[in-house]
DSSP file (Angstrom, degrees, kcal/mol; ACC not computed):
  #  RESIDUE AA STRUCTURE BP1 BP2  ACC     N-H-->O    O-->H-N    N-H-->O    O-->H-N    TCO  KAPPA ALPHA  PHI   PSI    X-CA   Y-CA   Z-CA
    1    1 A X              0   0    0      0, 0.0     2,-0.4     0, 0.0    13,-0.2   0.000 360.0 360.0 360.0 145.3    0.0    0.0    0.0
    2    2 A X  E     -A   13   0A   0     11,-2.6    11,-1.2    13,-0.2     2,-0.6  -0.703 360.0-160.8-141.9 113.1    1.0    3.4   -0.7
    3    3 A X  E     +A   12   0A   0     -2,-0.4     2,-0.3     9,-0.2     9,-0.2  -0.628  17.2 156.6 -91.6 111.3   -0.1    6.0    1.2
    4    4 A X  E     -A   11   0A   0      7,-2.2     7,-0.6    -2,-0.6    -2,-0.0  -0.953  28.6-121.4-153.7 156.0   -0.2   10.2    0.3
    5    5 A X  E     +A   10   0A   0     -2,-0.3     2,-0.5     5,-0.2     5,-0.2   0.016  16.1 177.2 -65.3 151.4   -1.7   13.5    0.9
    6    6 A X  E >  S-A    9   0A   0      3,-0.9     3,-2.4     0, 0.0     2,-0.6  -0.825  76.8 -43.0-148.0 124.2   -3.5   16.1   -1.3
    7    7 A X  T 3  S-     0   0    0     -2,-0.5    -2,-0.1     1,-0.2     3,-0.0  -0.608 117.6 -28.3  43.2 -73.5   -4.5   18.6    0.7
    8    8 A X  T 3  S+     0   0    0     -2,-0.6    -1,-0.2     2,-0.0     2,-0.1  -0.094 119.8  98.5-125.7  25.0   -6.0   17.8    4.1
    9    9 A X  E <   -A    6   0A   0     -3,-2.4    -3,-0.9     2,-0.0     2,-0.5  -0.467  65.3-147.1 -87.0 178.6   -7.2   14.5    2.2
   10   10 A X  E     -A    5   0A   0     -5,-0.2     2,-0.4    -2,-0.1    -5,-0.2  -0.985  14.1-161.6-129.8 119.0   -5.1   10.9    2.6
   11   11 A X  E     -A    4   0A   0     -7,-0.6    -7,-2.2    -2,-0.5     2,-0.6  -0.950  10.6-161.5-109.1 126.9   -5.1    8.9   -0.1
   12   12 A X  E     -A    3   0A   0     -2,-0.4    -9,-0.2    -9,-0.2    -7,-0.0  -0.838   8.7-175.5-118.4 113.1   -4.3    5.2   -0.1
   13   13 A X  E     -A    2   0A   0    -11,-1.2   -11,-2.6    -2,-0.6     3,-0.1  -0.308  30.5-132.0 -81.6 160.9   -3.2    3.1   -3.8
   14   14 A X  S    S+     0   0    0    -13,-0.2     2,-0.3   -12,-0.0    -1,-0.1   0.434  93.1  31.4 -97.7 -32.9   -2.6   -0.6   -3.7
   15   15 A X  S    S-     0   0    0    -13,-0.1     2,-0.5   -14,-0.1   -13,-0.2  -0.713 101.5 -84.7-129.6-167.4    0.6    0.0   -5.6
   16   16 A X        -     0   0    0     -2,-0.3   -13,-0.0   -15,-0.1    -2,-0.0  -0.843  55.4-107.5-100.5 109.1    3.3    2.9   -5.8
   17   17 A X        -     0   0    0     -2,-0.5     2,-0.2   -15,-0.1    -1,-0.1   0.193  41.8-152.2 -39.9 116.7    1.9    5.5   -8.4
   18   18 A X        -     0   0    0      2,-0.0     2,-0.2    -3,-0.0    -3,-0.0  -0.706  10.4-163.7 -95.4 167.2    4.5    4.7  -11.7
   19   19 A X        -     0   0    0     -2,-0.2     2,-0.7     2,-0.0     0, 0.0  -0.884  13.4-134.5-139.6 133.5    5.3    7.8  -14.4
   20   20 A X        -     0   0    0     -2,-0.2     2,-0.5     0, 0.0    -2,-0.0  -0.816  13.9-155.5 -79.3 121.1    6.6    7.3  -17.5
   21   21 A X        -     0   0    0     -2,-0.7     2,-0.1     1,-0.0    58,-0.0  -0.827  22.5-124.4-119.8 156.8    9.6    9.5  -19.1
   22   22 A X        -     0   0    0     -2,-0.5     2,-0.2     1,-0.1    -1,-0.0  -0.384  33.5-136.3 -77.5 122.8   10.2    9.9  -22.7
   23   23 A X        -     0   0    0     -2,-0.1     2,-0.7    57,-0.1    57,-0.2  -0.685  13.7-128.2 -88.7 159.3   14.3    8.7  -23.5
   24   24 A X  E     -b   80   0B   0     55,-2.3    57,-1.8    -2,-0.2     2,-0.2  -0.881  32.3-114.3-103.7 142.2   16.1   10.6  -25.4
   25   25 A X  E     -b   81   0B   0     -2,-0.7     2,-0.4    55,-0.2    57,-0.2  -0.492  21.9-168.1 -76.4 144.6   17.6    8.6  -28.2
   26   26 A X  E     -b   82   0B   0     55,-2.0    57,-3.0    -2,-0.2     2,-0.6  -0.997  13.2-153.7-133.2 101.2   21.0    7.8  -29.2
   27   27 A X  E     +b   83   0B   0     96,-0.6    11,-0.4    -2,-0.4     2,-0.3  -0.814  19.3 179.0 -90.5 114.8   21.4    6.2  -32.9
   28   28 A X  E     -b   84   0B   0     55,-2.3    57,-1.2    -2,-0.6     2,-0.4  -0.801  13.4-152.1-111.1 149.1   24.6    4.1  -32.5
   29   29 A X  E     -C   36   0C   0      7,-3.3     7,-1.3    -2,-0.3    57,-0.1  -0.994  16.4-122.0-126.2 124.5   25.6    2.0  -36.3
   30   30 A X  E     +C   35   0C   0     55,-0.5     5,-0.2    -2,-0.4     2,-0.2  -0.087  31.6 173.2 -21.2 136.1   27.5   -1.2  -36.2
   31   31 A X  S    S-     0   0    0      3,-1.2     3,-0.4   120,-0.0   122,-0.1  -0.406  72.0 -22.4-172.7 123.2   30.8   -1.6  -38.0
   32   32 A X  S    S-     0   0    0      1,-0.2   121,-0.1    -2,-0.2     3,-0.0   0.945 126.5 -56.8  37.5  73.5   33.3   -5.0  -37.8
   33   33 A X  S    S+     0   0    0      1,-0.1    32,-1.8    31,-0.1     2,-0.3   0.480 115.6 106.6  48.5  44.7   31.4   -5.6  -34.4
   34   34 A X  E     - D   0  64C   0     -3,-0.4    -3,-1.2    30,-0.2     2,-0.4  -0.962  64.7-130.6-148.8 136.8   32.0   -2.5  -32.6
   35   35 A X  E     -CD  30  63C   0     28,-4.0    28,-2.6    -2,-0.3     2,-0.4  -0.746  19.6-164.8 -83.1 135.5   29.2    0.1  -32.1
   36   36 A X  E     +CD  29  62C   0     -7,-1.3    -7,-3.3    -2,-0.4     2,-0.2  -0.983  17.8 153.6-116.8 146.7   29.8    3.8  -32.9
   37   37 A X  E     - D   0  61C   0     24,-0.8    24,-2.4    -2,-0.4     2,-0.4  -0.913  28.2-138.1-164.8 166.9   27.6    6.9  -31.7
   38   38 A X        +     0   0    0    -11,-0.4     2,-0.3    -2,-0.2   -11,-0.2  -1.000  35.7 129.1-139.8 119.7   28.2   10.5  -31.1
   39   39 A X        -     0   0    0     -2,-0.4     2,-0.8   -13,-0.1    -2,-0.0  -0.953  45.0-119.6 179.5 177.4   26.9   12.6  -28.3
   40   40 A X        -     0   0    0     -2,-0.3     2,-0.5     2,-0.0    -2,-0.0  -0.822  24.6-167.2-120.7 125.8   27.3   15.0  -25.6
   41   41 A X        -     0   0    0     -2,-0.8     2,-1.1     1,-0.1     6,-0.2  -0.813   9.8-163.6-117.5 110.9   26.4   14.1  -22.4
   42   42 A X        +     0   0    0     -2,-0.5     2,-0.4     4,-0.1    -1,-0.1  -0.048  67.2  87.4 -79.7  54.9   26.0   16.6  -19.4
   43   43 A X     >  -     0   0    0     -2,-1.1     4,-1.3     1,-0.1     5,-0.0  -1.000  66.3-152.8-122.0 119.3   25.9   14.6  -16.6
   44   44 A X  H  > S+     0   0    0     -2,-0.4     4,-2.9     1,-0.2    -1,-0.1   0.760  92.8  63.8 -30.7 -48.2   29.8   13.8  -15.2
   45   45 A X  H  > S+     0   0    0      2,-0.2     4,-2.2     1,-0.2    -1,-0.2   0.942 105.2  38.8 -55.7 -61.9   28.7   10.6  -13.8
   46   46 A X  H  > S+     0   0    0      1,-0.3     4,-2.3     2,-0.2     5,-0.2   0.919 113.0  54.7 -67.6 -33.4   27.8    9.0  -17.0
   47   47 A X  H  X S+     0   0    0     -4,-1.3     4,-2.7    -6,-0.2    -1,-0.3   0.981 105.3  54.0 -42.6 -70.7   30.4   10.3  -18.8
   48   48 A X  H >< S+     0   0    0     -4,-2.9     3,-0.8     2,-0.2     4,-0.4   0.826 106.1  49.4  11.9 -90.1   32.5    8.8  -16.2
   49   49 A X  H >< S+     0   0    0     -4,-2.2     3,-0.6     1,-0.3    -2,-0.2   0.901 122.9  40.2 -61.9 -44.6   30.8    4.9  -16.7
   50   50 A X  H >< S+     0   0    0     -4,-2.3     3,-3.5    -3,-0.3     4,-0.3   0.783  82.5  98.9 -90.7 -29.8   31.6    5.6  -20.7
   51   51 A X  G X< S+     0   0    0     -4,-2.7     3,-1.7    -3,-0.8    -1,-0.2   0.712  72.7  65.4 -15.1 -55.1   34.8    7.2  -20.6
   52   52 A X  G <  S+     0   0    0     -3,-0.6    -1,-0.3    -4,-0.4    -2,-0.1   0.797 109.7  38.8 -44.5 -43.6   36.6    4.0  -21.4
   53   53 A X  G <  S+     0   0    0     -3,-3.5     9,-3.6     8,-0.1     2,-0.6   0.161  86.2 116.7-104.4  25.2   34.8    4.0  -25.1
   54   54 A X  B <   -E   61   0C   0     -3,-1.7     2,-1.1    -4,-0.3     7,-0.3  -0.810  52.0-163.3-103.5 108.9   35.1    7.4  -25.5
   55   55 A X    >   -     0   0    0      5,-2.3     3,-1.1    -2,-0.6     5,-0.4  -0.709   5.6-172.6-121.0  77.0   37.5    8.2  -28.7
   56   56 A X  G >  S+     0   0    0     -2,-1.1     3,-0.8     1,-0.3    -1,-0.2   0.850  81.6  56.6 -60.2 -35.6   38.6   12.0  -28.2
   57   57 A X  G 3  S+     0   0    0      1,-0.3    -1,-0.3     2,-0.1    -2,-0.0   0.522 121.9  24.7 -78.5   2.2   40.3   12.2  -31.4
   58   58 A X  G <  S-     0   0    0     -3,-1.1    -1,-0.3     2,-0.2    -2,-0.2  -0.100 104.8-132.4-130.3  24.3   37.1   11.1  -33.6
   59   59 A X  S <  S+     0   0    0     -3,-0.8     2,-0.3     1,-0.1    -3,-0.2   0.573  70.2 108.0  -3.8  81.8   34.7   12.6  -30.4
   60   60 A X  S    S-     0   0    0     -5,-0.4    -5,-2.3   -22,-0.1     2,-0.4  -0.874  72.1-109.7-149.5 179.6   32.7    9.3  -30.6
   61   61 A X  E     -DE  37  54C   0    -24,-2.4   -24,-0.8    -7,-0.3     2,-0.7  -0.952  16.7-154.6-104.6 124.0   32.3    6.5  -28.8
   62   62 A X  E     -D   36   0C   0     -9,-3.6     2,-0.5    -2,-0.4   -26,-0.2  -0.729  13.6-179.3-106.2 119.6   33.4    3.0  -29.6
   63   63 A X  E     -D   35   0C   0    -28,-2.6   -28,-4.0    -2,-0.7     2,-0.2  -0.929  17.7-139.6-119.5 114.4   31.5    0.1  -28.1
   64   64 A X  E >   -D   34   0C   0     -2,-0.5     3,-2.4   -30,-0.2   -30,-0.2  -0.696  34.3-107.9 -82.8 153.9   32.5   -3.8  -28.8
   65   65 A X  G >  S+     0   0    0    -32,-1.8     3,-0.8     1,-0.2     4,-0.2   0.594 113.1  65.1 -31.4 -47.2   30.0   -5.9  -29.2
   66   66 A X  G 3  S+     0   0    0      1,-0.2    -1,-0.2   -33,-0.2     3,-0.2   0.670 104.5  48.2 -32.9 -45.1   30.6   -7.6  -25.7
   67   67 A X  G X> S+     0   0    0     -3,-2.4     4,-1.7     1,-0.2     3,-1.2   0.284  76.5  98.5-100.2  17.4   29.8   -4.6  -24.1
   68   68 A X  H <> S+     0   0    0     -3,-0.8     4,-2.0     1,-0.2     5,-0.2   0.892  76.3  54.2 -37.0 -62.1   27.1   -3.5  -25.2
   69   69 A X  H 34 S+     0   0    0      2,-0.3    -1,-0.2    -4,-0.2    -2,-0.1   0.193 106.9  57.1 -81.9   9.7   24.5   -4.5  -23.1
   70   70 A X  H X> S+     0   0    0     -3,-1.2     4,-1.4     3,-0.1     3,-1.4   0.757 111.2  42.3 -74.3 -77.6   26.6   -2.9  -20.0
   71   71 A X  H 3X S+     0   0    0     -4,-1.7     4,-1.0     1,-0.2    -2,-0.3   0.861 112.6  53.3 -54.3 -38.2   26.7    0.7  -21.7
   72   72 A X  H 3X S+     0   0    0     -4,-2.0     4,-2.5    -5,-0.2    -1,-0.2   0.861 116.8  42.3 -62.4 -29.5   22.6    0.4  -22.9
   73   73 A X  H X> S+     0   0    0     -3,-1.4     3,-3.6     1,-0.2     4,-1.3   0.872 116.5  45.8 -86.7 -78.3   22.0   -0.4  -19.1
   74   74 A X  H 3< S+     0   0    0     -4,-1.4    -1,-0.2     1,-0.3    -2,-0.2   0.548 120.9  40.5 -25.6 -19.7   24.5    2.5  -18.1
   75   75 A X  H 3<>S+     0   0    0     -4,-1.0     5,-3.1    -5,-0.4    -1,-0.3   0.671 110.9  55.6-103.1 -32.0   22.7    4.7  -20.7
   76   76 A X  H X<5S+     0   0    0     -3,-3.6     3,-1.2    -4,-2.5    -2,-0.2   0.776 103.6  54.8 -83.2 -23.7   19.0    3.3  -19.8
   77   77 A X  T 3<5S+     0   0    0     -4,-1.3    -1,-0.2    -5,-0.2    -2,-0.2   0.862 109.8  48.9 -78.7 -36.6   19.7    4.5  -15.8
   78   78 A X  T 3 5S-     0   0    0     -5,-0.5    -1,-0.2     2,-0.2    -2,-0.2   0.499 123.6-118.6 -80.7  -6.2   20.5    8.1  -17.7
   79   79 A X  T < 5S+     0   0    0     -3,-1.2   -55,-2.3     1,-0.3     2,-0.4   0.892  73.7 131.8  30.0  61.0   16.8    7.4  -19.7
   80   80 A X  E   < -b   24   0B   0     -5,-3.1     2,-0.3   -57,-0.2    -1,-0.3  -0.989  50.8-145.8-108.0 157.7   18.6    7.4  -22.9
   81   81 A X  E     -b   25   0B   0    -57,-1.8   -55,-2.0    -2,-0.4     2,-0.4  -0.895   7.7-140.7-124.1 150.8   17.8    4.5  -25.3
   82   82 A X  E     -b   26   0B   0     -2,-0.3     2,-0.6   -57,-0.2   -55,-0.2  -0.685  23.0-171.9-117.8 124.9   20.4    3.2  -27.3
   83   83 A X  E     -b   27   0B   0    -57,-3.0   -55,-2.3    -2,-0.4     2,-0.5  -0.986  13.2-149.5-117.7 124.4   18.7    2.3  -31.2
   84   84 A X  E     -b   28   0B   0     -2,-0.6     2,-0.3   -57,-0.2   -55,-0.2  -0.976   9.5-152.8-100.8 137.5   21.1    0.5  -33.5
   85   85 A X        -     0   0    0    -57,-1.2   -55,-0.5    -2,-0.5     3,-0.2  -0.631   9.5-159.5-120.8 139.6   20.2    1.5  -36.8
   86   86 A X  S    S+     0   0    0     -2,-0.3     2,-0.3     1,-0.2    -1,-0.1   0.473  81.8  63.6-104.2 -22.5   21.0   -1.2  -39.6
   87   87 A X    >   +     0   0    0      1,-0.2     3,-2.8     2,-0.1     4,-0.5  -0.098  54.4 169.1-105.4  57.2   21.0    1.4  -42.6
   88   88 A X  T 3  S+     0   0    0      1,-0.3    34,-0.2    -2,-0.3    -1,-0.2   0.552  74.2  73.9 -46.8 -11.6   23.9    3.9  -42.0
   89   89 A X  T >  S+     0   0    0      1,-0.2     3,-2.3     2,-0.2    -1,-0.3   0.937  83.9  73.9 -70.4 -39.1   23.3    5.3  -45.5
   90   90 A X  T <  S+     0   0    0     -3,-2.8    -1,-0.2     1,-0.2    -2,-0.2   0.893 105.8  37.0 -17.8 -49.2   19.9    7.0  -43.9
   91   91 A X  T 3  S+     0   0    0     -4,-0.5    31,-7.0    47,-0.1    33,-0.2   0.064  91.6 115.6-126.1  23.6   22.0    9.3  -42.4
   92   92 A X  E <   +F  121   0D   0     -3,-2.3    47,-0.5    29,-0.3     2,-0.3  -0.423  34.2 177.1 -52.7 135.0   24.8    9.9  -45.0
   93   93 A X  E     -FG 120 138D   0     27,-0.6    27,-3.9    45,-0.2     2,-0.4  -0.927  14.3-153.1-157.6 139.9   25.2   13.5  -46.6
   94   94 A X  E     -F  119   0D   0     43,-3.9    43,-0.4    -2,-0.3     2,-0.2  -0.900   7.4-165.7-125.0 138.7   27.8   14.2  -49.0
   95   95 A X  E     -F  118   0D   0     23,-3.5    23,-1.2    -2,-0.4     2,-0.2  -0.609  13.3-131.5-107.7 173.9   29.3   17.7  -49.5
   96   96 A X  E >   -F  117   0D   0     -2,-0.2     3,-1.0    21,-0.2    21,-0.1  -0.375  44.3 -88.6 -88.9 148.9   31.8   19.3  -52.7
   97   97 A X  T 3  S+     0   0    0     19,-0.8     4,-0.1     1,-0.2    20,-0.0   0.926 125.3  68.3  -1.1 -75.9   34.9   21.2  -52.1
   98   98 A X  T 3  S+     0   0    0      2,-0.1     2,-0.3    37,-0.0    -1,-0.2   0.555  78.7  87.2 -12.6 -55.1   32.8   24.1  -52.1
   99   99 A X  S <  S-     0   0    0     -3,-1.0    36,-0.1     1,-0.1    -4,-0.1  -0.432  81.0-121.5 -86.7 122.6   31.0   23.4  -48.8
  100  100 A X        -     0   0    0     -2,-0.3     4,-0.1     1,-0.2    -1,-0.1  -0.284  27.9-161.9 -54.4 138.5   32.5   24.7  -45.4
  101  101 A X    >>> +     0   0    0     -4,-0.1     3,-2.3     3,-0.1     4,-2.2   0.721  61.6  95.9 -85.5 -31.8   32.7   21.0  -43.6
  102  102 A X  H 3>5S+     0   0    0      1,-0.3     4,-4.5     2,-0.2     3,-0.2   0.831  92.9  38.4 -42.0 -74.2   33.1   22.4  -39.6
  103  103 A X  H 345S+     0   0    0      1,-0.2    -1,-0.3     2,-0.2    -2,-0.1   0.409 112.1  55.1 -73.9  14.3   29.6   22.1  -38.9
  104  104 A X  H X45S+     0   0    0     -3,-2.3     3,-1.2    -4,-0.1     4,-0.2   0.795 115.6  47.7 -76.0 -50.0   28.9   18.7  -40.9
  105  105 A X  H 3<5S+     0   0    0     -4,-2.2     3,-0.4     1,-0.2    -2,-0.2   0.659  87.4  69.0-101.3  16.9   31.4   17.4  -38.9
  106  106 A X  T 3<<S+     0   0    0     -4,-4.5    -1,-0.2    -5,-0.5    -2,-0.1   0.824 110.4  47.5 -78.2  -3.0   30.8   18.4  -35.7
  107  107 A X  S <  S+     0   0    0     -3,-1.2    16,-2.8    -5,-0.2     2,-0.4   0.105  86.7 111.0 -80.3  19.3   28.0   15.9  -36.2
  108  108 A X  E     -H  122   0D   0     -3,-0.4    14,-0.2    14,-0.3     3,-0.1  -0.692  48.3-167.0 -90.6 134.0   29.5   13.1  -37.7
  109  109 A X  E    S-     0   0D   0     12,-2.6     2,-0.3    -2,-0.4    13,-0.1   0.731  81.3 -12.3 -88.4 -31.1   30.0   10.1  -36.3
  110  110 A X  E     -H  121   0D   0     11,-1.0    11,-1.0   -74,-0.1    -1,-0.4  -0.889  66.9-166.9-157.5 153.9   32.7    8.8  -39.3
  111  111 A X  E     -H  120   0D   0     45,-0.5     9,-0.2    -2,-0.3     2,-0.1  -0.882   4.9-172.0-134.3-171.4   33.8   10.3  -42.9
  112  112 A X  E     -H  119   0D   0      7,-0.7     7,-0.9    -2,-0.2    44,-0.1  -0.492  23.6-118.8 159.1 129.1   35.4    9.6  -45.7
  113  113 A X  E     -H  118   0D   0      5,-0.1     5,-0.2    -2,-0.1     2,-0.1  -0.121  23.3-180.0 -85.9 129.9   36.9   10.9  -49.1
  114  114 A X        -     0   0    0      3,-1.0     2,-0.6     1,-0.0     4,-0.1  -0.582  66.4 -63.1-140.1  89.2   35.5    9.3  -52.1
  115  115 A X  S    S-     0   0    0      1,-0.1    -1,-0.0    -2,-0.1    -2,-0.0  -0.740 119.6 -13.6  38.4 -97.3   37.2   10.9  -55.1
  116  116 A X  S    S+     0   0    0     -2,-0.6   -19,-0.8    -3,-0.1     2,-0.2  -0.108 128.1  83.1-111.3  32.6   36.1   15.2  -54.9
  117  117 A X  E     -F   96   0D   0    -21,-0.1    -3,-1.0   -20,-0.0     2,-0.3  -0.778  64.1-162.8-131.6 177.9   33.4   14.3  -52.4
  118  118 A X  E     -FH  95 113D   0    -23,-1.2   -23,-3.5    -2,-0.2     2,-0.5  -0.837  17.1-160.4-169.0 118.8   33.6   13.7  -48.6
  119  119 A X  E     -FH  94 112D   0     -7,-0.9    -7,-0.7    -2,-0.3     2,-0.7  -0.866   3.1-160.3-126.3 144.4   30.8   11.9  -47.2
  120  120 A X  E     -FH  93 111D   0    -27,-3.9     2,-0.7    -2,-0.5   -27,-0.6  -0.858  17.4-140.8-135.7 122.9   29.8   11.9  -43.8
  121  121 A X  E     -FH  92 110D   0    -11,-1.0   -12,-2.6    -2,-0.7   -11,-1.0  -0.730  30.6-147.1 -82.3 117.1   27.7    9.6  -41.6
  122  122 A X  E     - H   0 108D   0    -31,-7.0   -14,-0.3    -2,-0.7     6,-0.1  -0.782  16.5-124.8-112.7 155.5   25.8   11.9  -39.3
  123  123 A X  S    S-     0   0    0    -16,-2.8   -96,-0.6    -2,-0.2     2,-0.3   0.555  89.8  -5.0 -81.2   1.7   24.8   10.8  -35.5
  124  124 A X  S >> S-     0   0    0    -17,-0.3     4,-0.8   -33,-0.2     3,-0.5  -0.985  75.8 -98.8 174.1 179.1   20.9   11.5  -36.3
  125  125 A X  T 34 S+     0   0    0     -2,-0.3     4,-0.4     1,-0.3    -1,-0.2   0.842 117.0  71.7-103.0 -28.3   18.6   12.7  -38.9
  126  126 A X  T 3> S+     0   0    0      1,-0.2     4,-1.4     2,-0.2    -1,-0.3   0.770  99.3  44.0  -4.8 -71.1   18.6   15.8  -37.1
  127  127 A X  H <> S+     0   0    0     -3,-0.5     4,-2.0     1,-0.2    -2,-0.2   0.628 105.4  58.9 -53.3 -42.3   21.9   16.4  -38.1
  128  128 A X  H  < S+     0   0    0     -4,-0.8    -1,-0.2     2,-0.2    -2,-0.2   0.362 104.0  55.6 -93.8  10.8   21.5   15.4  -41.7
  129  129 A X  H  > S+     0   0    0     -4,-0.4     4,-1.6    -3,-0.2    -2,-0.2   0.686 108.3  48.1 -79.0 -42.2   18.9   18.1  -42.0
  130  130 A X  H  X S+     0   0    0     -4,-1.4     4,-1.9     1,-0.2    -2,-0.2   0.835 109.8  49.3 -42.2 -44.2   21.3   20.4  -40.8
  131  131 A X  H  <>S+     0   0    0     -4,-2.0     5,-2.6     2,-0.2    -1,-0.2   0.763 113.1  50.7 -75.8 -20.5   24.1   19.4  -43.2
  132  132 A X  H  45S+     0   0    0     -5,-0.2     3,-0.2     3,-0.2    -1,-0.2   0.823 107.1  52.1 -77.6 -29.1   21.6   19.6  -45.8
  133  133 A X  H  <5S+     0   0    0     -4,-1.6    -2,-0.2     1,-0.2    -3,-0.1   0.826 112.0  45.2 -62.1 -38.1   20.7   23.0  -44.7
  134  134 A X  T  <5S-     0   0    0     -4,-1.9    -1,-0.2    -5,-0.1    -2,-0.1  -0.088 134.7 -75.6-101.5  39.0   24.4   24.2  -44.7
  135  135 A X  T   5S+     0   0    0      1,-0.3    -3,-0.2    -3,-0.2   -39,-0.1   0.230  86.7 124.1  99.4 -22.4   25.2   22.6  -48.2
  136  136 A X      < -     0   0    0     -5,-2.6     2,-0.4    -6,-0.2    -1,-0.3  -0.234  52.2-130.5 -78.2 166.1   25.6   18.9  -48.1
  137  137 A X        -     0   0    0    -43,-0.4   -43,-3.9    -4,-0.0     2,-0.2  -0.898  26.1-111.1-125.2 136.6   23.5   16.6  -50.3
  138  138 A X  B >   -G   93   0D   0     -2,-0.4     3,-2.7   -45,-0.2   -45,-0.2  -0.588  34.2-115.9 -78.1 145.2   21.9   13.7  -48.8
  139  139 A X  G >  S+     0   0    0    -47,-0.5     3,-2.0   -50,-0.3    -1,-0.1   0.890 111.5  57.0 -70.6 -33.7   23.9   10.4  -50.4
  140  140 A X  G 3  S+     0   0    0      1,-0.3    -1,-0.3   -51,-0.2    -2,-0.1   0.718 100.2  57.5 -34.9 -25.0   20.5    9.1  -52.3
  141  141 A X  G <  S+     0   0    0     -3,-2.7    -1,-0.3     0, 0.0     2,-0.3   0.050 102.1  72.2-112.6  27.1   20.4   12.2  -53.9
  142  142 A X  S <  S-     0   0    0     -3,-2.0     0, 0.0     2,-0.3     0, 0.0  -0.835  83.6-112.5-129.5 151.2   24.2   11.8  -55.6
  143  143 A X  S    S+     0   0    0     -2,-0.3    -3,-0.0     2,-0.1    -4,-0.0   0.612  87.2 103.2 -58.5 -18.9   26.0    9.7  -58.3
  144  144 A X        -     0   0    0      1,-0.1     2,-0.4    -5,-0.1    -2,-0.3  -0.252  69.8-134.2 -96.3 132.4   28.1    7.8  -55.5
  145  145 A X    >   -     0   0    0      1,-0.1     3,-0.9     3,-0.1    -1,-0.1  -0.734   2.1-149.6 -84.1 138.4   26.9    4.1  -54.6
  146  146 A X  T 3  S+     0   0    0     -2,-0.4     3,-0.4     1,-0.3    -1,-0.1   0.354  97.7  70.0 -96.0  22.2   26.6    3.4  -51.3
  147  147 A X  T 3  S+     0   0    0      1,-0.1    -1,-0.3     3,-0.1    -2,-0.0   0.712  99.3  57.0-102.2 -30.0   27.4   -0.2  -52.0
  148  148 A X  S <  S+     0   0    0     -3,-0.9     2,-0.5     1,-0.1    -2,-0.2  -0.017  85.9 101.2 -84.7  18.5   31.0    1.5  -52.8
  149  149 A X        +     0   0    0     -3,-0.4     2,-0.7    -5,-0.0    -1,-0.1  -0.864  50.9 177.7-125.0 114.0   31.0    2.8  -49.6
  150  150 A X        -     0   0    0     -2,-0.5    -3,-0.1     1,-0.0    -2,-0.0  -0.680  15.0-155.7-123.7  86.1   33.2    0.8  -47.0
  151  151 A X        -     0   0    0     -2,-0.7     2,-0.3     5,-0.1   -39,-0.0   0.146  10.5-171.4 -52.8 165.5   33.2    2.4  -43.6
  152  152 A X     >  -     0   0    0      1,-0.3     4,-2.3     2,-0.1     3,-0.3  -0.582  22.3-143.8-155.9 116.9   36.1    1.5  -41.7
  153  153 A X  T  4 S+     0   0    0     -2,-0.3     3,-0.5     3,-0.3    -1,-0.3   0.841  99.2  47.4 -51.5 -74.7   36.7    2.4  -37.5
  154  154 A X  T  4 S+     0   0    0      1,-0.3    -1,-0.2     2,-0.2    -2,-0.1   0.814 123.0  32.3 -70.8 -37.1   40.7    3.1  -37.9
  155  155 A X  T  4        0   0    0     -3,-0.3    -1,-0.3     1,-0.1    -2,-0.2   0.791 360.0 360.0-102.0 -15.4   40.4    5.2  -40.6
  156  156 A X     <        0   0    0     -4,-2.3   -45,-0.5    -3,-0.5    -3,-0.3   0.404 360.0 360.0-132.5 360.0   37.1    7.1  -40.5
């Protein structure tokens, strides 16, 4: 039983009143069995538990496969929910010469030059509206196959 006031009433529930809260999401993509995702978290603590996968010079996070389901519980205590997304070309944009790159890739999870293009996997669709906004072309909408496109952890 769970017993509490509203005003000068007492109210008593058979069980402990639950709430739901909305997670905020995290699109993390697979490649040669290690998860990558990109985001900024301002809580110390959780930063902290993640630190370990945290990849300063590509500001992502690197997850094997083995530990996933540690970091989704570390992430679910934080109410984010962890999606791995199976189509990383969704969230592909590729920009020209032409296009200033900073702020395509301060959302980028990975890039990588494919002859006078540089195409960039972005952490969330969010992002690829942005990149689209500031010049980039979403990769669907370009000559380049994404079947020619071979992501790789060490190098992008």
């Amino acid at each position: 039983m769970y017993t509490f006031k509203i005003g000068k009433t007492t109210v008593t529930h058979p069980t402990m009143p639950t709430f739901d809260v909305e997670q905020d999401e995290i699109i993390a993509f697979e490649f040669d069995q290690t998860y990558l995702f990109k985001q900024y978290f301002d809580k110390d603590d959780l930063f902290q538990q993640l630190q370990e996968y945290y990849y300063s010079d590509k500001y992502r996070f690197e997850v094997p496969e083995e530990k996933l389901p540690e970091v989704r519980q570390f992430l679910d205590n934080y109410f984010y929910g962890l999606k791995i997304d199976e189509e990383p070309e969704d969230y592909c944009v590729v920009k020209d010469e032409q296009v200033n790159s900073s702020d395509i890739l301060r959302n980028s999870v990975a890039n990588q030059r494919k002859g006078s293009y540089e195409i960039y996997l972005m952490k969330d669709e969010i992002s690829v509206r942005q990149a689209v906004e500031k010049g980039a072309t979403r990769l669907e909408k370009t000559d380049l196959r994404k079947e020619n496109i071979q992501w790789k952890i060490d190098g992008s």
